[in-house]
PANU-366310 format. One record per residue (C-alpha): x, y, z; residue in three letters. Coordinates in steps of 0.001 Angstrom, whole numbers, padded with zeros to 6 digits, always signed. Layout:
<nodes>
XYZALA;...
</nodes>
This chain:
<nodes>
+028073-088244-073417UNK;+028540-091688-073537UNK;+028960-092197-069939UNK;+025654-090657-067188UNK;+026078-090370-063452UNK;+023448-089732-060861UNK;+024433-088177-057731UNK;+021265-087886-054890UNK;+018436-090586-055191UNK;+015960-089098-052588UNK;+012416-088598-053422UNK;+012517-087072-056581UNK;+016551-088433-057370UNK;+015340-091926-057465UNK;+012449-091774-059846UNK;+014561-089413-061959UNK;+017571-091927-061955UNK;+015220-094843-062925UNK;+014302-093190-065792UNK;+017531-092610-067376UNK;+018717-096161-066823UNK;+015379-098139-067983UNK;+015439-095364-070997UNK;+018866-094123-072092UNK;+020412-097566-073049UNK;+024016-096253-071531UNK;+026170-097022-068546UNK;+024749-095093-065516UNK;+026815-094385-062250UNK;+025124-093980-059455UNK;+025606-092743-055973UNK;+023621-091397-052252UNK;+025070-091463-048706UNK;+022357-093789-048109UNK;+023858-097412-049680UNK;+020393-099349-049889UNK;+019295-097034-052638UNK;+022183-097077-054560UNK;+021589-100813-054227UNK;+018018-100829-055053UNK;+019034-098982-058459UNK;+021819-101391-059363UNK;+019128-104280-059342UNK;+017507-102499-062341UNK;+020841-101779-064442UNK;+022464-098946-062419UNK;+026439-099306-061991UNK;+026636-098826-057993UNK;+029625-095799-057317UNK;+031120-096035-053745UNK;+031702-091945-054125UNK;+031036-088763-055681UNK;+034722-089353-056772UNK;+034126-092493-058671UNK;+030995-090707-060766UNK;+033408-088227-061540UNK;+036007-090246-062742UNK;+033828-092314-065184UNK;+030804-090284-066527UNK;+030966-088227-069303UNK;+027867-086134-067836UNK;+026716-085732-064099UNK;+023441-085421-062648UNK;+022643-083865-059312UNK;+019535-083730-057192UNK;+020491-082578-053572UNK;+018541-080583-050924UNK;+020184-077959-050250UNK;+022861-075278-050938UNK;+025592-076459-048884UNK;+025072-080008-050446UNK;+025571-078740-054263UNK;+029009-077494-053280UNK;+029595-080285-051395UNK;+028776-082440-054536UNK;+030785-079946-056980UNK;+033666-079520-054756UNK;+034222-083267-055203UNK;+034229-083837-058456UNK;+035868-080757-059472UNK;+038739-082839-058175UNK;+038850-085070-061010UNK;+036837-083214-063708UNK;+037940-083480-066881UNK;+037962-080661-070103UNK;+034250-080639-071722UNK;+032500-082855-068633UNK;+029431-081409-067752UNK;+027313-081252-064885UNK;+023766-081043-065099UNK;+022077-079829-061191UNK;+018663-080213-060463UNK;+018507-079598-057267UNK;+016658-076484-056121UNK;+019016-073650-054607UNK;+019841-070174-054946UNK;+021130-069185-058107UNK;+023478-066697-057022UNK;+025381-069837-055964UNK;+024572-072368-058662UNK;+025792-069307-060844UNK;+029125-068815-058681UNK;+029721-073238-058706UNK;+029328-073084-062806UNK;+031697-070116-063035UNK;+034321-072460-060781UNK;+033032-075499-062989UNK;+034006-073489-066327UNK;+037796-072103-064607UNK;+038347-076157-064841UNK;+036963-076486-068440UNK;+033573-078201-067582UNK;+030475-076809-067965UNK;+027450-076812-065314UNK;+023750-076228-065914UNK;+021528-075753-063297UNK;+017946-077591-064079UNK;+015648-077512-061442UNK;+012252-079713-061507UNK;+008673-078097-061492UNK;+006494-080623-060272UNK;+006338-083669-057753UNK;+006946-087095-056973UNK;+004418-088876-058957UNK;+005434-086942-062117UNK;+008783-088216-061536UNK;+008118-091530-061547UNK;+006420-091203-064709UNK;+008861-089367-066632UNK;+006654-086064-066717UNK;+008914-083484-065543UNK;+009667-080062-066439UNK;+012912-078719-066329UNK;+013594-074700-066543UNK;+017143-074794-067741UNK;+019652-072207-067119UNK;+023171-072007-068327UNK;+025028-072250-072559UNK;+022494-073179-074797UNK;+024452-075042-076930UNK;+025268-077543-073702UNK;+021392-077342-073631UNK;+020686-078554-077007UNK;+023277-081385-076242UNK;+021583-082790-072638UNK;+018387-082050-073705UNK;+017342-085798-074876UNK;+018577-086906-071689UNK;+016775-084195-069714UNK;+013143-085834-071858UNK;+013788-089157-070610UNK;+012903-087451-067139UNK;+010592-085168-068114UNK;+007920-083844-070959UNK;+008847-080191-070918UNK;+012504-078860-070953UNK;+012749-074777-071484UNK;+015522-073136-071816UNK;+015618-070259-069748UNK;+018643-068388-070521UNK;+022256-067819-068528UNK;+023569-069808-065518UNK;+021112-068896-062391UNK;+018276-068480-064574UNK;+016580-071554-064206UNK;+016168-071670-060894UNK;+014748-068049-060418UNK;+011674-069485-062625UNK;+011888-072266-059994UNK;+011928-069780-057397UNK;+009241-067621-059086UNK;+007197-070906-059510UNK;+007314-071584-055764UNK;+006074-068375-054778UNK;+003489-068376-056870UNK;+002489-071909-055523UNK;+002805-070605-052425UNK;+000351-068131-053322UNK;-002227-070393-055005UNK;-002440-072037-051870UNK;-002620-069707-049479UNK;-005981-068237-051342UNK;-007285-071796-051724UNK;-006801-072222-047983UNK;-008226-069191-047025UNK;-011201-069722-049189UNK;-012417-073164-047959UNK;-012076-071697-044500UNK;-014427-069198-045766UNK;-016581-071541-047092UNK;-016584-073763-043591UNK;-016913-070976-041620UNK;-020295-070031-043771UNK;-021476-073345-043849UNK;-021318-073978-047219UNK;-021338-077607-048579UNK;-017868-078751-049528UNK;-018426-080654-052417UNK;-021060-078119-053897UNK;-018298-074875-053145UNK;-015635-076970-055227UNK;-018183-077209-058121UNK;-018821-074109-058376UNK;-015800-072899-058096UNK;-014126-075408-060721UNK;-016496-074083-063276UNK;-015009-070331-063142UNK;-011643-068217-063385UNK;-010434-069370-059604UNK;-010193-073147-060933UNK;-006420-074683-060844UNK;-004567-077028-060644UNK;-003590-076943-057223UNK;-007473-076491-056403UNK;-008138-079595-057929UNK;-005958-082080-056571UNK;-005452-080411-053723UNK;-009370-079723-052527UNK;-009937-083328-051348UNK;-007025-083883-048673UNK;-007977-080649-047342UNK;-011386-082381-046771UNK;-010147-085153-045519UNK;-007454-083268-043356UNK;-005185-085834-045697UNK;-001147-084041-045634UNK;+000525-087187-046359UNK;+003586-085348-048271UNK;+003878-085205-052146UNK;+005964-082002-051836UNK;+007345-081617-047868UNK;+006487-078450-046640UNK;+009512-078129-045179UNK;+010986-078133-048662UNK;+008562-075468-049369UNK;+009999-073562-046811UNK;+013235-074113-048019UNK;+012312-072407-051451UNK;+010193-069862-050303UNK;+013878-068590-047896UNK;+015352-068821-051102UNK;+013103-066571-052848UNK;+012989-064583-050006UNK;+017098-063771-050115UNK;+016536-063185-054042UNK;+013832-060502-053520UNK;+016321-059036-050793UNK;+019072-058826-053653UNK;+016662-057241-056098UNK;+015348-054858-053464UNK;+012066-055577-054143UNK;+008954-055441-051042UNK;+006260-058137-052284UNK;+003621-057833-049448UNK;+001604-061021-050281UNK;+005427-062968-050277UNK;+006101-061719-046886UNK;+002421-062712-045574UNK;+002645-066308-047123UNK;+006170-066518-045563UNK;+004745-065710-042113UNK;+002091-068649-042878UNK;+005420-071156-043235UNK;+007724-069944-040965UNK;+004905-070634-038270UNK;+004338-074169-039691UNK;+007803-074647-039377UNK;+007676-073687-035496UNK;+004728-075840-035146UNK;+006623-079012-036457UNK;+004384-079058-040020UNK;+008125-079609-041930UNK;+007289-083632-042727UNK;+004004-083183-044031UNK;+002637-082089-047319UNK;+002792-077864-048112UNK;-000867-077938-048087UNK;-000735-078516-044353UNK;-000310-075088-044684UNK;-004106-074928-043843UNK;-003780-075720-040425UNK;-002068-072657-039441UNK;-004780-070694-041979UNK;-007470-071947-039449UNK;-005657-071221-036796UNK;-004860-067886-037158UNK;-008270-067170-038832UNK;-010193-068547-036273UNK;-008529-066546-033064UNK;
</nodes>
């Protein structure tokens, strides 16, 4: 793995790509549709790639960070064009695993190897290198991207088979989903009773309902602050994706369906660009009719 390429330097891509190449001490390819970025990473060391193609034909392991599903195969179908026997390709985008599982099973028929590694956390943990990757796919290909998955991130876990790591991304989503829903539906609660904000957080940071997402999320719901750190419509995104894998398992989760509901209407509102937590907005307005 002498030779890294980076394919997708959005929001998280970038940081994640900036990483490797201030860290890793090795040639790193890079490439996005958008030319400025690949340009802004070639000022700090980056080799600039005109096309997937090119990545393919000179790295020794790929990275991948795209939106969506259709984008992963557009990526793989590329550079399973000019893949060679023992390259692998390391995806850590967020999509459905039935068809990150189906791409490494095409991947493997050409005598590569894919893993799919999608990222828990956001932007600002990407730019420090304090990622955590739930890694699905052969563990000894794990074992041997592993120190390149730590100069993204503090916590790699391996998972288990191809697919796996992004239902734990999927089940991670939910349950954020979740989280925030009750927190939303609380501090409504809470204004509706006229309680005092700052006293309410206190008090409830001192007992079982504290979390993470209540404490750095509690403030820009004050301050009605949904500058995005994670895009809701991203959120969305995931949450359809868990939504297809409970379908496939047959499984009815209630509280899933009702936090779905929340989105989808956020979505029809025009919420997609701003932060998940915006999420609030259609809380109050559906709990104040």
């Amino acid at each position: 793995m002498n030779t890294i390429g980076f394919i997708g330097l959005g929001i998280m891509g970038e940081s994640m790509c900036e990483n490797i190449i201030r860290k890793s001490g090795r040639p790193v390819y890079v490439y996005d549709i958008d030319s400025r970025k690949v340009a802004k990473l070639a000022a700090i060391g980056g080799k600039a790639a005109g096309s997937i193609k090119e990545v393919a034909e000179k790295a020794d392991v790929i990275f991948s960070m795209v939106p969506k599903n259709a984008d992963i195969e557009a990526v793989v179908a590329e550079i399973l064009k000019s893949i060679r026997p023992g390259m692998i390709i390391v995806d850590t985008s967020t999509v459905s695993p039935k068809v990150s599982a189906g791409l490494a099973e095409k991947v493997k028929q050409k005598g590569g190897i894919m893993m799919d590694c999608p990222v828990l956390k956001s932007k600002p943990a990407a730019i420090k290198g304090e990622l955590s990757f739930c890694v699905g796919g052969d563990k000894a290909t794990y074992e041997k991207v592993r120190p390149l998955l730590e100069y993204m991130g503090t916590n790699v876990i391996y998972i288990g088979p191809n697919g796996q790591g992004l239902v734990v991304k999927l089940m991670h989503n939910m349950m954020v989903g979740g989280i925030q829903n009750g927190i939303n539906e609380a501090l409504l609660l809470a204004k509706s009773a006229g309680l005092d904000f700052d006293t309410v957080v206190k008090a409830i940071s001192a007992g079982g309902a504290q979390s993470f997402y209540f404490d750095v999320k509690h403030k820009s719901l004050q301050e009605k602050d949904f500058a995005p750190h994670f895009s809701f419509g991203n959120m969305y995104k995931d949450m359809t994706l868990a939504k297809d894998l409970i379908v496939d398992l047959k499984l009815s989760l209630a509280g899933f369906n009702h936090v779905l509901e929340v989105y989808e209407k956020g979505i029809a509102e025009g919420l997609g660009g701003e932060d998940f937590s915006a999420t609030y907005k259609v809380v109050e307005e559906i709990g104040t009719k």
